[in-house]
N, C-alpha and C positions, 0 to 999 in steps of 0.2 A: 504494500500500500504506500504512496505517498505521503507519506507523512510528514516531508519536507516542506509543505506546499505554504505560505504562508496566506493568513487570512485577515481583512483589515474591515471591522465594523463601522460602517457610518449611518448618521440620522440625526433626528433632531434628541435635542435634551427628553429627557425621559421616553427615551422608546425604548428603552432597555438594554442597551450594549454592555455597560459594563457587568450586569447580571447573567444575561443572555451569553457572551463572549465567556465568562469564567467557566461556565456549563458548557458550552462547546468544546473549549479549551481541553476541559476534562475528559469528555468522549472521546476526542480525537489524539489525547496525551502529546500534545504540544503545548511549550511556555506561554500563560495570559498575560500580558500589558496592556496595565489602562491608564492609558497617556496623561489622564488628568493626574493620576495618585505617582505615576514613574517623574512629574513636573515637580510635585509637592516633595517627593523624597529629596530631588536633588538640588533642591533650591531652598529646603528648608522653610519656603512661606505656603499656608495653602492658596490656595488657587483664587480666591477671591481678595487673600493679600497681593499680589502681586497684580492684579487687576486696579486694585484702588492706589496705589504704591508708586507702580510702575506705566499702567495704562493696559490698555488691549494689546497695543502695537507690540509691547513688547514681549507680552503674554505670548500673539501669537510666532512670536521668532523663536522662541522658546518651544513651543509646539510644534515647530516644524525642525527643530534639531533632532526634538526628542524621536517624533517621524522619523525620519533619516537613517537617526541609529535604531530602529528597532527594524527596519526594512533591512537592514542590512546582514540582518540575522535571517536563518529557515528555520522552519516551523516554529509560525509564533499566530496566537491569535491577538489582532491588537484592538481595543477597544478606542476607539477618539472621542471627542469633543465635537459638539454639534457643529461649531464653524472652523473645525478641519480643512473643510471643500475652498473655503472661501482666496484662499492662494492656487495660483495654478501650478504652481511648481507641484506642491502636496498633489494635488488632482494626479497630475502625470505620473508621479512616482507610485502613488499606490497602484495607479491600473496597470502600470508596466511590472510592479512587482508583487504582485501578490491578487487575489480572488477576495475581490470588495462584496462585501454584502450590505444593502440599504435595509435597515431596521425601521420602518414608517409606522408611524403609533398619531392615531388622530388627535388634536387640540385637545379634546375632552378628555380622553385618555391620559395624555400630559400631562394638564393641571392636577386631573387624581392625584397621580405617582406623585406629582411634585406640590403638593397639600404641605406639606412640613418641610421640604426643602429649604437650609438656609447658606447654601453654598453653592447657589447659580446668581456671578455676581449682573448677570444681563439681566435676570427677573427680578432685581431687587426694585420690585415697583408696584404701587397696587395695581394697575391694569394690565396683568399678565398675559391674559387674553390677544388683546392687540400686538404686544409686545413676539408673543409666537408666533401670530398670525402673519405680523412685519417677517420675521424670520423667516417663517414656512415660505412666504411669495420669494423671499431671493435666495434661500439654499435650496427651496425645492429641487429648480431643475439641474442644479449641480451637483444633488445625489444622483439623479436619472444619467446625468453624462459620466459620470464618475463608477459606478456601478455597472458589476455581472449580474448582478440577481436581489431580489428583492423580496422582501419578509413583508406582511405586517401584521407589526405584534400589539393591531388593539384589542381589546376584552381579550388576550390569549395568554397564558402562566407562560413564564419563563422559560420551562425543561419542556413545555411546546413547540416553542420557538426555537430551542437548541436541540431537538430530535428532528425539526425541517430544514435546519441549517445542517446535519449531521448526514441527514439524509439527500439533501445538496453534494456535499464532500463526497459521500461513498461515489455516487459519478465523476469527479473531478479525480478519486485517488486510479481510478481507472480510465488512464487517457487513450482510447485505442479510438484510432481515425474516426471519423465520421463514415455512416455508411450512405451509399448513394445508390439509386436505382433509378432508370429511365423508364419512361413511360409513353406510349406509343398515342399518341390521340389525332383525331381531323385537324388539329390545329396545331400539331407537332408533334413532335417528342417536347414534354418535359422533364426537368430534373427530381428525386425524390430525395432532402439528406435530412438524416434520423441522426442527433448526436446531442450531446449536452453544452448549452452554452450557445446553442445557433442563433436564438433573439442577440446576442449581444456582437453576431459575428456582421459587421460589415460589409464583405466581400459576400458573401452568403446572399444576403440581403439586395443588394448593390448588382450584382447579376442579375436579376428577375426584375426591373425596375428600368423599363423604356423611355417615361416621359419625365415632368416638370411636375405633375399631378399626383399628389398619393393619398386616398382618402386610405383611413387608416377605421376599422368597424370592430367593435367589441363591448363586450357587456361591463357592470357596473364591478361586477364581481372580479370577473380577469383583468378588468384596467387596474382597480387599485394592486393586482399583485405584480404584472408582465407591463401593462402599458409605459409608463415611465423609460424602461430600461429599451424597449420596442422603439421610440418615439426619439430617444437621444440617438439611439445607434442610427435608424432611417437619417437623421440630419447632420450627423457626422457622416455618412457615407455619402450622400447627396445634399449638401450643402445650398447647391440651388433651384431645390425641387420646394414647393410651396405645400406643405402638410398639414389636410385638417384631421380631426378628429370626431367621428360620432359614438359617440355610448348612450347602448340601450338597454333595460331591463334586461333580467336573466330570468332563463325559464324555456322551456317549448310554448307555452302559452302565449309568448311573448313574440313567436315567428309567425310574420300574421304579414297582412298586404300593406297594415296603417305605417307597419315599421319598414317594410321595403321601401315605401312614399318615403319616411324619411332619410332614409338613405340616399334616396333620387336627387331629394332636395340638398342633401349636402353638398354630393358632385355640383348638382347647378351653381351652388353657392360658391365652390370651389373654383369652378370655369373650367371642370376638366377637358381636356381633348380628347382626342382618338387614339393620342398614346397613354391616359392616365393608368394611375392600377388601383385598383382596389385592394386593401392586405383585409388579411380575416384573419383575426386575433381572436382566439377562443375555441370553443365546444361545436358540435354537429351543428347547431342553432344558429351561432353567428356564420358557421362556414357556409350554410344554404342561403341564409339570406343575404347576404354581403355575396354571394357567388351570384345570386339571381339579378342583387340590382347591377352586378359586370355585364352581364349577358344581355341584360336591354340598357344599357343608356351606351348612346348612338350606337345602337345594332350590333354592342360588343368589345369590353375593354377589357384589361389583363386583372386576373384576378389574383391574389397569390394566396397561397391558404398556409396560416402558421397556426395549425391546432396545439391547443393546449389542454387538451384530455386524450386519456388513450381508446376512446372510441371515437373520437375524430382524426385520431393520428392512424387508427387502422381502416378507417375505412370512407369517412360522409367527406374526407378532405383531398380524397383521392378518387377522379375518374371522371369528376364534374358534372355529378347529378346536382343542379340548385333548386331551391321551389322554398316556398313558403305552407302555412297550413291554413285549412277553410274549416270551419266548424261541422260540416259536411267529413273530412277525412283530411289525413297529414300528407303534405306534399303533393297537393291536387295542382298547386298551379306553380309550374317552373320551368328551367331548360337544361339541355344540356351542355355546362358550357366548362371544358376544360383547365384547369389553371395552368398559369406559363410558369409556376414551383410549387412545390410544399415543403415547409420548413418545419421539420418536426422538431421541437427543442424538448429532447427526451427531460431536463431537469424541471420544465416546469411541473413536472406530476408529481415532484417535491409538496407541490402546493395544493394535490388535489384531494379533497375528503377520499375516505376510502372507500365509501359509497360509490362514488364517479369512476373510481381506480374498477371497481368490481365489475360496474357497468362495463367498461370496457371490455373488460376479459372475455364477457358475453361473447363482444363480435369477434376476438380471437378466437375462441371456441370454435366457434359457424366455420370456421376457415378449414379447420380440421374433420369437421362433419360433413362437407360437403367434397371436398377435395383431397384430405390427405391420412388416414388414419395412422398414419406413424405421426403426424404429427398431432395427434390427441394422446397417444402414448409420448411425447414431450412436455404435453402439458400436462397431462398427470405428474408427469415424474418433476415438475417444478412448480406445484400446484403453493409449496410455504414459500417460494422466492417470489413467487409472480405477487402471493397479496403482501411480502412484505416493498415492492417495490424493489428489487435489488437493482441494479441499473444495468449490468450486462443481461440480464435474462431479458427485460423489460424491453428494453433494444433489440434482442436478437426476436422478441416476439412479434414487435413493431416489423421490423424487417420482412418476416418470414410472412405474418398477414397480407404486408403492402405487393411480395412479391405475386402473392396468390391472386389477388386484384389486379394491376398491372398487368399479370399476363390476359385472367378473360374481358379486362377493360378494351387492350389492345384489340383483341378478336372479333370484340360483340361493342362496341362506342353507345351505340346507341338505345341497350338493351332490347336486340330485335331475336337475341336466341338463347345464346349461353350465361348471359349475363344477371340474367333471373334468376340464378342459383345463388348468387349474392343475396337474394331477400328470403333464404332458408329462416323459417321463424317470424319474418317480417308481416307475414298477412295476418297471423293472428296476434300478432305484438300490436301492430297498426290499430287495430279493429280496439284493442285492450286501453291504449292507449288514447284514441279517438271517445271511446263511452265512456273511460273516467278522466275526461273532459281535460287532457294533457294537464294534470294535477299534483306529476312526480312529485315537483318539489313541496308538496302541501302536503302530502300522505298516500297520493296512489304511487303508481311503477314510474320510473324513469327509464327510457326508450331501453335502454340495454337491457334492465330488467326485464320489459317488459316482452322480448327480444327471447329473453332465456325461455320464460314460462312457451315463448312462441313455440320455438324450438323443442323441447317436449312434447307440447301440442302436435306439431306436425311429423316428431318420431313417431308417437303412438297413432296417429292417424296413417302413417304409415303403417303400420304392424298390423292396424286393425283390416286394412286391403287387402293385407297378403304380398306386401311387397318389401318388407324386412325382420328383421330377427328380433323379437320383444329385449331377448339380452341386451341389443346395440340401445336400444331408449333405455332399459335399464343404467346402461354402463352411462347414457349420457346425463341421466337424473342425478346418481352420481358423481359425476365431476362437477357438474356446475352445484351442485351442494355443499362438496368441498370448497368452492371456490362463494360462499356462502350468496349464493346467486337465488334467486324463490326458482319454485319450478310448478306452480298453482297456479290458477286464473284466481285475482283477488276477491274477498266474499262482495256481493252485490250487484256483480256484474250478470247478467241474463244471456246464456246461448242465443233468443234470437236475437237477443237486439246486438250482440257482438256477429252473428251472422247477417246481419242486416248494413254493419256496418262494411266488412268485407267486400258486398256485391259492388260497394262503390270502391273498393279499393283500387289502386293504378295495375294492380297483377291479374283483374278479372278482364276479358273479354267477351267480345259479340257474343262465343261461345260458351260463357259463363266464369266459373271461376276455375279460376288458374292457382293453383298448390306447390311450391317448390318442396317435397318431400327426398326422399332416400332410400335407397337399397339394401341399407347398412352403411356402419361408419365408412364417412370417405366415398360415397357413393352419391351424391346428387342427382335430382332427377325434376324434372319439369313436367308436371301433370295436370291435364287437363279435364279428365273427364270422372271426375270425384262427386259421387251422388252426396247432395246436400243434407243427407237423413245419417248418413255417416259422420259426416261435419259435426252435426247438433250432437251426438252420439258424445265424442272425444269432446266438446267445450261442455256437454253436462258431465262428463267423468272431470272433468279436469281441474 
């Protein structure tokens, strides 16, 4: 393991660095330095002497020596002082030497921690408030430039925040290339790179990136944790590209026509061209919709998708299906419109509940159910690495999903054959999801979830045809159990009215409804002519 690697905390006063840093420090057994107490040792005054004393000016010279010398040392984690950023030299040094982390804790949160504080000599003031607020507007975005990755530790305990920085590090102690895969589409080939650390790469970035235009699209939730570090690297890399930014609620409920309008509206507002891009920052949700508004403003612009969940890294960000949902059914109105990249930045799943981590695994799962049964015998046999996030498994799962895609994306673009075998589990996830009214985040399923319970469903609706082995549904109830995935249709939901919702689904035809089922593991099959008395049959067992 690298244990070399040095690590440098930034944020504002009370977000927790030097609490936070000492517990990392611990986990990872490298020396903690916190710059304010390493000033106070060796200068003999504390820190708000030598402010009153001395001044700022010289406070901060002192601060940037102390900097200096601790960078010059491996494996150290260093804790700083909120206006660390505030020098460029400091800026530089730390991003050249060491793996910066933005600790961001909201106003409210601050004042809490710092209720009894009497050794922050900048808030020695009764309007605290302001006084942060002044601060946050000018160091903000020089944490966002300054920074690889970004925490925020508000309402969150301390040994939370140093097992998502810890859990950060295990990817960094293992530096093995970036992996890349191309992808064959009507509008090229694109690139696919899976690695840790890619929001903050540049070059990365910077390739996929035509015009002067960049609307950049993400939710409430992924801005406060990726946005910042997303939004300095785009303007370091393209300095004269004009970037706005939209955020919008989070949720499926939230992927609707009102929010693609706003989307629309921002480009306009923008003045994009015919080379602008659109970046999709987030989950399945941001990636269809910020992919649909690419696909119609002027007949078609570059979309690039940086998902940051691992069901949108294995699958809704790759192949260029976009759409939004109708209260009628999900994903009724969209196109098909390619991205010219996808940037997977395997580290931000650091940040993802483990709800979201599981969802994922779902569409991992499908990949091996319909395509490769030695590769469902991988995922059994890494079923404790997969939920605890380890970062080469996580990767090499990403990989092996994306390849699996990629090739029947290539073959089938426009899902006219083989390509249907992708929504294994999807007609009855859809239909589960559609009648408890896209509700995940409130207390029904969330699509993977609801994805898994699918996929069971159409095992045993398989079994029950006569066209595979009850053991193969057995073994998959199974894994996704271990993988603590439901494998039920939730109580209150009604066979017909989940069958009612199906006949509208996108998989049904002229000919009725259309089934992506199986032979047995690793065997996919596209089935058409599945009496509806059987259907009702499997959703009242189920």
């Amino acid at each position: 393991m690298n244990r070399s690697r040095n690590w440098v905390l930034v944020g504002p006063t009370g977000a927790g660095k030097s609490t936070v840093g000492a517990l990392f420090a611990a986990r990872r057994e490298l020396r903690f330095v916190d710059l304010d107490a390493h000033i106070e040792a060796q200068s003999g005054r504390r820190v708000a002497e030598i402010f009153a004393q001395d001044g700022e000016a010289a406070f901060r010279a002192l601060e940037s020596k102390a900097l200096a010398s601790a960078l010059a040392e491996d494996g150290v984690v260093i804790a700083t002082g909120g206006g660390i950023v505030l020098d460029a030299d400091n800026r530089r040094r730390m991003r050249e030497s060491a793996v910066v982390a933005h600790l961001h804790a909201a106003i409210t949160t601050q004042l809490d921690r710092l209720r009894d504080a009497t050794d922050r000599p900048l808030l020695a003031r009764p309007d605290r408030t302001e006084v942060l607020e002044s601060m946050a507007a000018q160091r903000t975005p020089l944490y966002a430039e300054v920074a690889h990755v970004r925490l925020d530790t508000t309402g969150r305990d301390a040994h939370d925040v140093a097992d998502a920085l810890h859990a950060l590090a295990l990817a960094d102690d293992r530096p093995t290339a970036t992996r890349h895969l191309d992808v064959e589409s009507p509008r090229g080939t694109y690139p696919i790179r899976i690695g840790a650390g890619l929001i903050a790469d540049g070059d990365a970035l910077a390739a996929a990136l035509r015009g002067r235009h960049v609307l950049i699209v993400t939710d409430a939730n992924v801005a406060a944790l990726h946005l910042p570090v997303l939004d300095a690297t785009l303007r370091r890399c393209k300095p004269d590209a004009r970037i706005a930014t939209l955020v919008l609620p989070p949720g499926e409920e939230e992927k609707t026509l009102d929010h693609w309008r706003d989307a629309i509206d921002a480009l306009a507002d923008l003045g994009a061209t015919r080379d602008a891009t659109v970046v999709a920052l987030g989950g399945g949700v941001i990636g269809d919709l910020a992919g649909f508004a690419a696909a119609c403003w002027m007949r078609g612009v570059d979309v690039v998708q940086v998902p940051s969940t691992l069901l949108a890294m294995v699958d809704s960000s790759v192949g260029g299906k976009t759409a939004v949902d109708l209260p009628a059914g999900k994903n009724l109105v969209g196109a098909f419109h390619p991205p010219t990249a996808v940037i997977a930045d395997t580290s931000t799943l650091a940040t993802l509940p483990p709800r979201e981590l599981r969802a994922g695994l779902a569409e991992v799962v499908k990949y091996g159910a319909i395509f490769d049964a030695d590769f469902l015998d991988w995922i059994e046999s890494h079923v404790d690495a997969l939920l605890a996030g380890e970062p080469d498994v996580i990767a090499e799962a990403v990989e092996r999903s994306c390849r699996y895609k990629a090739d029947v994306v290539a073959r089938d673009p426009f899902e006219r054959g083989d390509r249907a075998l992708l929504n294994f589990g999807h007609t009855f996830g859809h239909a589960i999801e559609t009648e408890q009214g896209y509700t995940g985040a409130s207390g029904g399923l969330v699509h993977g979830e609801a994805v898994a319970v699918g996929m069971v469903l159409a095992a045993r609706l398989s079994t029950a045809l006569g066209r595979a082995p009850g053991a193969d549904a057995d073994r998959l109830e199974r894994l996704l159990t271990a993988l603590d995935l439901p494998i039920r249709i939730p109580a209150g939901l009604e066979p017909a009215a989940l069958l009612k919702r199906m006949r509208l689904d996108k998989k049904a035809d002229a000919a009725g409804l259309r089934f992506i089922l199986w032979d047995g593991a690793g065997q996919g099959r596209i089935v058409r002519d599945v009496p509806e008395s059987r259907v009702l049959e499997v959703l009242a067992a189920g």
